[in-house]
C-alpha positions in Angstrom: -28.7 86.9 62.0 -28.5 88.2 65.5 -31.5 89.3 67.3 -31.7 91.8 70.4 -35.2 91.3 72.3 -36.1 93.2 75.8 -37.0 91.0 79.0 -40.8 91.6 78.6 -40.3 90.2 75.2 -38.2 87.4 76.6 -40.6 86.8 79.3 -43.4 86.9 76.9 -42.0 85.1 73.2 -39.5 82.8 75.3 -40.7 79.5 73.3 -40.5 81.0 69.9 -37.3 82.5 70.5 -36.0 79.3 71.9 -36.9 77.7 68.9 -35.0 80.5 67.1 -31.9 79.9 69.1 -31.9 76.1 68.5 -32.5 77.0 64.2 -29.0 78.6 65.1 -29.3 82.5 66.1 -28.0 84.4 68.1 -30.6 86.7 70.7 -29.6 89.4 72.3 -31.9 90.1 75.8 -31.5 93.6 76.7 -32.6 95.8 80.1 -33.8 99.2 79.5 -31.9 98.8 76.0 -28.6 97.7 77.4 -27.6 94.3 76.2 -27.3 91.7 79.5 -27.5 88.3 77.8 -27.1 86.3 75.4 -28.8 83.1 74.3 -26.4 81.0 71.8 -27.2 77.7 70.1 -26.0 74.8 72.5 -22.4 73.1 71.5 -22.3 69.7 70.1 -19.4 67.7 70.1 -18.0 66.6 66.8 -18.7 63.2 68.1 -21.8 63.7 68.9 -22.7 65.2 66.2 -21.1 62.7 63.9 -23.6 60.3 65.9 -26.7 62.2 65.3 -25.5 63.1 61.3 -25.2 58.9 61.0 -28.9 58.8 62.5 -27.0 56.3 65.1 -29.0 58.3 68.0 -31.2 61.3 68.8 -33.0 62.4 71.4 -36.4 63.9 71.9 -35.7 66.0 75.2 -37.7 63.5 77.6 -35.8 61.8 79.9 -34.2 57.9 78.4 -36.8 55.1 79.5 -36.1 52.9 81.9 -36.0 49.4 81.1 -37.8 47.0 83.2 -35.7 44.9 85.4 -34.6 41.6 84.5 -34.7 38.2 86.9 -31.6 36.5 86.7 -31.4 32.7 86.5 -30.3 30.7 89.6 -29.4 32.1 92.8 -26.1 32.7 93.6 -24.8 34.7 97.1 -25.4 38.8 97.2 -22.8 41.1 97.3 -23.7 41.4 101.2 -22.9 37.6 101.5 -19.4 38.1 100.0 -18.7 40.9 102.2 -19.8 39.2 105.1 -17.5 36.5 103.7 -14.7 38.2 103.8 -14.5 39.5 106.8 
């Protein structure tokens, strides 16, 4: 089902029609009742959406977490040793 909303409406509703959008309609945003955008459902990849269908990953919309940096056993020379090494 296609939609066709005006720019106040857009300006005002844009959450809900988001939401819309990502439940797979189509919106229509119109300017003085011409039609100047459209706001489709973002494309998955089949891969990707063979991932999420095995429930092998998903995403929430926040950005990944960082994981904390690790110490690494015994000391061996930095990268800036070898290059200094080598020249």
């Amino acid at each position: 089902m296609a939609a066709e909303v005006g720019v106040r409406r857009l300006k005002n509703e844009a959450s809900a029609l988001i939401e819309r959008v990502e439940s797979g309609e189509v919106v229509t945003v119109t300017k003085r009742g011409r039609p100047v955008a459209r706001l489709v459902p973002a494309a998955i990849s089949p891969g990707m959406a063979e991932l999420i269908a095995e429930g092998r990953i998903r995403w929430s919309g926040g950005k990944p977490a960082t994981p904390e940096p690790v110490e690494l056993e015994g000391r061996g020379k930095t990268a800036a040793e070898y290059v200094i090494e080598g020249r």
